[in-house]
C-alpha positions as CSV (number, residue, x, y, z in Angstrom):
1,X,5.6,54.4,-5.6
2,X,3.6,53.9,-8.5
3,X,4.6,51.0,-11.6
4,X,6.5,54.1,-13.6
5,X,8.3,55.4,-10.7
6,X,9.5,52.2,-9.9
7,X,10.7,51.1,-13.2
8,X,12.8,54.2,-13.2
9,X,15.0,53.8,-10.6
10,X,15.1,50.2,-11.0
11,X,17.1,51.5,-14.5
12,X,20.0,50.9,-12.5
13,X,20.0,47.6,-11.8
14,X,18.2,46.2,-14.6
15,X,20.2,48.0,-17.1
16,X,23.2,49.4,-15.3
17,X,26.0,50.0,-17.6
18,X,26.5,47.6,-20.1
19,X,29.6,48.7,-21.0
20,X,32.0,48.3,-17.9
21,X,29.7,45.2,-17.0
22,X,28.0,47.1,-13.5
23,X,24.8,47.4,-11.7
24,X,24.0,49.2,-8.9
25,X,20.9,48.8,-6.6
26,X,18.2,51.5,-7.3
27,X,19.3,55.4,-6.9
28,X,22.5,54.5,-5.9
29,X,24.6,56.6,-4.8
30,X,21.4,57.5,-3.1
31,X,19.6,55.4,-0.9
32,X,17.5,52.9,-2.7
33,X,14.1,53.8,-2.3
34,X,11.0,51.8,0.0
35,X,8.5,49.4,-1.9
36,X,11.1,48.7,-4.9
37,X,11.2,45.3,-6.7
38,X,13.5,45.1,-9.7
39,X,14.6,41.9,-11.7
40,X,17.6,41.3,-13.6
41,X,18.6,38.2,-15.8
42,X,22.3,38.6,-17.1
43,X,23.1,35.9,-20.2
44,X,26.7,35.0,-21.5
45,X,28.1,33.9,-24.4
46,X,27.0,30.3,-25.0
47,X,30.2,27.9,-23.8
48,X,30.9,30.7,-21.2
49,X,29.8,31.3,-17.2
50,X,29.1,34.3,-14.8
51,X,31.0,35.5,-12.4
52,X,29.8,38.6,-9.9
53,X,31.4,40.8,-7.3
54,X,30.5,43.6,-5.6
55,X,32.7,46.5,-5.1
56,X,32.8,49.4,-2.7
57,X,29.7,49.2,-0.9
58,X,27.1,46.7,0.0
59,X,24.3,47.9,2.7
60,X,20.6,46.7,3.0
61,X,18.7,46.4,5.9
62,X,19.6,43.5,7.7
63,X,17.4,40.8,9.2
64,X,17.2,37.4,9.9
65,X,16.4,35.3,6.7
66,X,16.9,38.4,5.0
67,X,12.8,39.0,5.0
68,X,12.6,42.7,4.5
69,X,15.4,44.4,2.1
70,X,17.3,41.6,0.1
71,X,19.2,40.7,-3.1
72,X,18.5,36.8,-4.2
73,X,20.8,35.6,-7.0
74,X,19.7,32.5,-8.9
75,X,21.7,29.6,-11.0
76,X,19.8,30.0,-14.1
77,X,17.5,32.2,-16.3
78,X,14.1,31.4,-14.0
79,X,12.8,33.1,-10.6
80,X,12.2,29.4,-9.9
81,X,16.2,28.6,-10.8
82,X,18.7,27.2,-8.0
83,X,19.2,29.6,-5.8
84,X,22.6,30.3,-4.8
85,X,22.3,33.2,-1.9
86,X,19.9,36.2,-0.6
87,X,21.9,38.7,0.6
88,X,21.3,41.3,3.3
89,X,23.2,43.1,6.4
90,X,26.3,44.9,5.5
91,X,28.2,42.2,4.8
92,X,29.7,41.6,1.1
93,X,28.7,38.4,0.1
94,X,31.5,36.1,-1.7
95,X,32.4,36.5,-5.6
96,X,29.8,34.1,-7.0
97,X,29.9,32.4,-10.1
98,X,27.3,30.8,-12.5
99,X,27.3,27.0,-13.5
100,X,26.3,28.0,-16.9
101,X,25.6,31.0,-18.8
102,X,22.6,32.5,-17.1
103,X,21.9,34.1,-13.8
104,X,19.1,35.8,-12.4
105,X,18.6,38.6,-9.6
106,X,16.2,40.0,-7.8
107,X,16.4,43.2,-5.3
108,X,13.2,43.8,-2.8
109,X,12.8,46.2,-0.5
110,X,9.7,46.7,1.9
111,X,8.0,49.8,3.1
112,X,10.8,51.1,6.2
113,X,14.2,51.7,6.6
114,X,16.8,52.5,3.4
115,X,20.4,52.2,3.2
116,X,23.0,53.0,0.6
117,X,22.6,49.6,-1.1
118,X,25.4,48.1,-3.7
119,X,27.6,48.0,-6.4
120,X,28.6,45.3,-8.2
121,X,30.2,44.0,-11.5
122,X,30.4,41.2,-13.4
123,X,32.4,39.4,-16.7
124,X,32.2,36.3,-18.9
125,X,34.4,33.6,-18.0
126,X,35.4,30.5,-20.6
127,X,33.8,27.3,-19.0
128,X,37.0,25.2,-19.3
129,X,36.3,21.9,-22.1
130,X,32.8,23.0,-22.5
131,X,31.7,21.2,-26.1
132,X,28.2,20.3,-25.3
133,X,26.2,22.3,-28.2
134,X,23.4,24.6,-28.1
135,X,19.8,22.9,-27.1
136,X,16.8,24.0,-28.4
137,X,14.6,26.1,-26.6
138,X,11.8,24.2,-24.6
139,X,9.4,26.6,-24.6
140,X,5.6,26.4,-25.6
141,X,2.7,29.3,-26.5
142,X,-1.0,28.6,-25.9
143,X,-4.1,31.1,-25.9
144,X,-7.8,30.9,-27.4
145,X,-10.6,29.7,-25.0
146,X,-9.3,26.2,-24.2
147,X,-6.7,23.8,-25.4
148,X,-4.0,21.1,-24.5
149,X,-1.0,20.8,-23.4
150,X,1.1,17.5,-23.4
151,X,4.2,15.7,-23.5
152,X,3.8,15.4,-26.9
153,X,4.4,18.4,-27.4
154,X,8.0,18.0,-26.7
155,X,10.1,16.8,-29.7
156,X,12.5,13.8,-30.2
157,X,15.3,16.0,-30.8
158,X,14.6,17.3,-26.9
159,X,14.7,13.8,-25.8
160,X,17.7,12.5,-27.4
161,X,19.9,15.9,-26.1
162,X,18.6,15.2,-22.8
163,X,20.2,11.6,-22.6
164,X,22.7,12.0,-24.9
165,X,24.2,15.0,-23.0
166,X,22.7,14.1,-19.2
167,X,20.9,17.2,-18.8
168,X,17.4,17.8,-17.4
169,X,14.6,18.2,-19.9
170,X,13.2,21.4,-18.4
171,X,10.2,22.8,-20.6
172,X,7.6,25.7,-19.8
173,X,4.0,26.5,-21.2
174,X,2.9,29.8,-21.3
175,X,-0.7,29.7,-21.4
176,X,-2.8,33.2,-22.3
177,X,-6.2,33.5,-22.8
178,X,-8.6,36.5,-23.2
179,X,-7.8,39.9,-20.6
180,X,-10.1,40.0,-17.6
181,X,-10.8,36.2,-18.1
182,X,-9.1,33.4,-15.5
183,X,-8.8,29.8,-16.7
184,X,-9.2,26.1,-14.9
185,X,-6.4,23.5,-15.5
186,X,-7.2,19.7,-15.2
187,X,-5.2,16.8,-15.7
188,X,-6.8,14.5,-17.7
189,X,-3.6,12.3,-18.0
190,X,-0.9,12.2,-15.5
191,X,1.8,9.4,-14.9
192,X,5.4,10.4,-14.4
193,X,8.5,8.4,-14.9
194,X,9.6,8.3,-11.3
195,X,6.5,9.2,-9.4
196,X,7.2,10.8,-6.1
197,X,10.9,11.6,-6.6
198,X,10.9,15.3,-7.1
199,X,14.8,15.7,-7.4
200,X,14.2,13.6,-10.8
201,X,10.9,14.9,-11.9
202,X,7.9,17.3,-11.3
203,X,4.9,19.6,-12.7
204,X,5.3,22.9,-11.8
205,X,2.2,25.3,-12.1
206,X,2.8,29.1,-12.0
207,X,1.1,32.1,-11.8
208,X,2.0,35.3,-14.0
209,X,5.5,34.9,-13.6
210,X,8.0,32.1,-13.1
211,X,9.2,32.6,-9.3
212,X,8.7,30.7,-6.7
213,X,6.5,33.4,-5.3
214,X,4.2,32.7,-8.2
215,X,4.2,28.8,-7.8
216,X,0.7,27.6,-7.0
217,X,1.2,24.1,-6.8
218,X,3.9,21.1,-7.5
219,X,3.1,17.7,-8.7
220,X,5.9,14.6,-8.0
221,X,3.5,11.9,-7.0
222,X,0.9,10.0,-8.0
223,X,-2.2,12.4,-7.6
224,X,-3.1,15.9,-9.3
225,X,-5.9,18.0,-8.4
226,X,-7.2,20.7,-10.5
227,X,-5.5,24.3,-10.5
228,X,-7.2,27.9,-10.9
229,X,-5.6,31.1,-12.1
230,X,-5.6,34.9,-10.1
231,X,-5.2,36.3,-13.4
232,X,-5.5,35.3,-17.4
233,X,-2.1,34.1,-17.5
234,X,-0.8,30.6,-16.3
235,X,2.6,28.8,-16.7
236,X,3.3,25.2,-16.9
237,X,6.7,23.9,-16.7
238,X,7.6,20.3,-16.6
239,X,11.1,18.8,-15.4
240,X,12.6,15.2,-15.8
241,X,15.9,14.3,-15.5
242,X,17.9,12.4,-18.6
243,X,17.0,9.3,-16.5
244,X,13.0,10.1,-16.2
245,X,11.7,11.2,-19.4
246,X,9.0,8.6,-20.2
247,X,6.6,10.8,-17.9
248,X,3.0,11.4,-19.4
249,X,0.9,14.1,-19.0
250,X,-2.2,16.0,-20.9
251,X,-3.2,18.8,-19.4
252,X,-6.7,20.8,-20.5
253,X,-6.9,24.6,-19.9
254,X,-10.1,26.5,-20.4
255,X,-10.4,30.1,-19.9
256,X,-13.4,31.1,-18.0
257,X,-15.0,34.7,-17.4
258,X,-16.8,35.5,-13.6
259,X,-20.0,36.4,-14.1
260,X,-23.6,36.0,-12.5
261,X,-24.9,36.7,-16.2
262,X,-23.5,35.2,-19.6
263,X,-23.5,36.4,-23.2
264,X,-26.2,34.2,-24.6
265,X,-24.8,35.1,-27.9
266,X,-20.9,33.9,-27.7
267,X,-21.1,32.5,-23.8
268,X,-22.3,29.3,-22.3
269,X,-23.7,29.3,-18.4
270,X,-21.6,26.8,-16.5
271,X,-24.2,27.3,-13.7
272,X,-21.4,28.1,-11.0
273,X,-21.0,31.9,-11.6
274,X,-18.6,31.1,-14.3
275,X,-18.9,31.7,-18.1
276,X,-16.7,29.8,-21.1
277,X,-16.8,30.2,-24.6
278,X,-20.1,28.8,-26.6
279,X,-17.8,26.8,-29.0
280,X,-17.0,24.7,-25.9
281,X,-20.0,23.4,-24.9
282,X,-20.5,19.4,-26.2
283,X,-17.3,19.3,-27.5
284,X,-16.3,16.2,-25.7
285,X,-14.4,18.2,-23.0
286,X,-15.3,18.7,-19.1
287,X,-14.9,22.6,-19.8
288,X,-16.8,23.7,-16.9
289,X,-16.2,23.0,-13.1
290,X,-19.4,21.0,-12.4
291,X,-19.0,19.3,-15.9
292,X,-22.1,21.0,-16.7
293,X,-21.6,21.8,-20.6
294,X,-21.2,17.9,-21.5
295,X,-24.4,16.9,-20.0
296,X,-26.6,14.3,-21.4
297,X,-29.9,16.8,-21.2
298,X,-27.4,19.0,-23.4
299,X,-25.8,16.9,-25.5
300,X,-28.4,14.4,-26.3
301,X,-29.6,14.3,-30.2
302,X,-33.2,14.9,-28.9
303,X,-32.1,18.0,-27.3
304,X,-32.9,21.3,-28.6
305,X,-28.3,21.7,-27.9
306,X,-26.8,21.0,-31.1
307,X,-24.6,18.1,-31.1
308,X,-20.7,18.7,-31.3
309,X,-18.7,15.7,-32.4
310,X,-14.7,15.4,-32.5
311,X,-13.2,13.9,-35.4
312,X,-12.6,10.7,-33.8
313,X,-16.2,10.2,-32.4
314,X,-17.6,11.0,-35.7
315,X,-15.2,8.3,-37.6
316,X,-16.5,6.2,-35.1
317,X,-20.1,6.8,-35.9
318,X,-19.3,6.4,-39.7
319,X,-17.7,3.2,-39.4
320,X,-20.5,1.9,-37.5
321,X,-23.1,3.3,-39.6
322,X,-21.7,1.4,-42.7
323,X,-21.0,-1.7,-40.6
324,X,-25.0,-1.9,-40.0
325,X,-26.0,-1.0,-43.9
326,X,-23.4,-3.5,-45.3
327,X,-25.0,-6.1,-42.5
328,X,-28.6,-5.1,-43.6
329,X,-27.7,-5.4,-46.9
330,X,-26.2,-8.7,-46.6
331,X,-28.6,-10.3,-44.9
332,X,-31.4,-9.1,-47.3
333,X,-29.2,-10.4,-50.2
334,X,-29.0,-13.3,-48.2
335,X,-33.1,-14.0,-47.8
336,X,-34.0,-12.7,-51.4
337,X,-31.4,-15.7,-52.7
338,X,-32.8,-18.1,-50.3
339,X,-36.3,-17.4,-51.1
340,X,-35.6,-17.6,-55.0
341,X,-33.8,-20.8,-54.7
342,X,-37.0,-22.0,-52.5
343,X,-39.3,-20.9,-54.9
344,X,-37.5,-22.6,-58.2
345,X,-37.3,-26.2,-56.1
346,X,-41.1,-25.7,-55.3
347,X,-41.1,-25.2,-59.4
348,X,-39.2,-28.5,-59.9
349,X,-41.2,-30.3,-57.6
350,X,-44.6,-29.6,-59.0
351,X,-43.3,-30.0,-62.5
352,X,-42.5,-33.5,-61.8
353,X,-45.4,-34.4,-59.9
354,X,-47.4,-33.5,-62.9
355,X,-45.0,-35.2,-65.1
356,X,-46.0,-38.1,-63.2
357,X,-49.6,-37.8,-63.2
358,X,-49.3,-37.4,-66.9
359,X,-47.7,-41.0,-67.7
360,X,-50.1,-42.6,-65.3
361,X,-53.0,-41.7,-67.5
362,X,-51.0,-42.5,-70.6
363,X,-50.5,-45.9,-69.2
């Protein structure tokens, strides 16, 4: 079934029928069809919860850990939220409901056997002396050929809901850079709160979508290692709970295009079968694998490689610079007043030894 094909019959359970609150699993009445994954993220009210049933029928294929046709329902907006069942077999599973306003779904099937599938429904409930306020959303952008990502990115206001309200601080990154390309992430800081206690905190890094399918990697101790992409598309999402929020991180991403030959013209040769953007190279950041683009040969003011400095290095420089004139400048202040005070004593002297001489012949 081809990506058009699919998303039609998957109209019915990502859409349903908003109206009378119901989904149904793809074709139904008809069996659902083979090689068929549909998402679904249902979202209340704010102050309200979820709560799902499923009427009349319920039939997928069954099988232990439900590995071939299943429905997995999630506590949250996220593929990688709690999950609270996969269902399979012909068995209705129990009337489930939400802890807050979001859930989300997910309905696979794999390349044998169909059955009738399901119907269910769903409604708003009131979450019963709910007064905790809306939060705002944790949710970052990044594209262009490299950048970073940190927790100073997150803002105080973030922070003081998180304690004030004991929730997690759960933020995501989405990272983009240019189509075709792939991108490297290394951690150039990385000290969390509560290193290796994953239930309190963690960095999550996923691939083009936020499932645990798509998670590559997950970081709760006190080492990272460096992560590469399938695709141009990366996420980042980093969890603390209210009591482990002093975690610090700075992550650098930098998009990278395979290639045995670079653009000479807008491309810099990281020497590994690997091309980055020409802005990148000296720019005080280990863009390539092998470090290659902040080499010495490169880099160095003798080199034909222009010389790319960062704000802060050149400040640096300046202040330096000024330091040794204002010394120079000093100290030949310094010798011209010594040399001038030498020269008028030597004056004094011999005007007085002539003074003498003078009165001796007189006398």
């Amino acid at each position: 079934m081809n990506e058009t094909d699919q998303a039609r019959a998957c109209v019915n359970f990502t859409v349903g029928n908003s109206e009378t609150k119901e989904f149904y699993s793809p074709n139904y009445p008809r069996k659902y069809p083979n090689n068929t994954v549909c998402i679904k993220e249902i979202t209340a009210p704010y102050g309200y919860c979820i709560e799902l049933d499923f009427r009349d029928t319920f039939h997928l294929e069954e099988a232990n850990n439900c590995q071939y046709d299943f429905l997995e329902i999630r506590d949250g907006p996220y593929g990688y939220s709690d999950l609270i069942g996969r269902f399979c077999g012909a068995s209705f599973p129990p009337l489930l409901k939400s802890s807050d306003r979001h859930l989300w779904l997910k309905f696979s099937s794999d390349d044998s056997i169909e059955y009738l599938g399901f119907r269910a429904v769903y409604k708003f409930v009131s979450i019963k002396d709910f007064v905790r306020p809306p939060s705002d959303e944790c949710i970052f952008y990044k594209g262009g050929s490299d950048g970073l990502i940190s927790n100073n990115d997150l803002t105080e206001n973030m922070f003081n809901y998180s304690l004030k309200w004991d929730v997690p601080l759960d933020c995501t990154w989405v990272i983009q850079v240019y189509p075709g390309w792939k991108m490297y992430l290394t951690f150039q800081k990385y000290q969390l709160a509560q290193p290796n206690n994953c239930y309190l905190n963690y960095i999550d890094i996923y691939g083009e979508s936020l499932s645990v399918d798509s998670r590559l990697d997950r970081f709760c101790g006190t080492a990272t290692e460096p992560q590469r992409s399938n695709t141009n598309i990366l996420h980042v999402r980093y969890f603390a709970q209210s009591e482990a929020l002093d975690g610090v991180f700075k992550i650098l991403y930098t998009g990278f295009r395979e290639s045995e030959q670079c653009d000479e013209s807008k491309e810099f040769d990281c020497g590994d079968g690997t091309c980055v953007d020409k802005s990148l190279k000296c720019n005080g950041h280990f863009n390539c694998k092998y470090r290659y683009d902040e080499e010495d040969t490169i880099c160095s003011v003798g080199s034909t490689a222009s010389v790319v400095m960062s704000s802060e290095h050149m400040i640096v420089v300046l202040v330096v610079f000024f330091a040794l004139v204002f010394g120079m400048c000093l100290s030949i202040s310094i010798s011209c007043y010594n040399k001038i005070k030498e020269r008028n004593q030597r004056e004094r002297e011999y005007r007085l030894r002539r003074s003498r001489k003078l009165q001796w012949r007189w006398s």
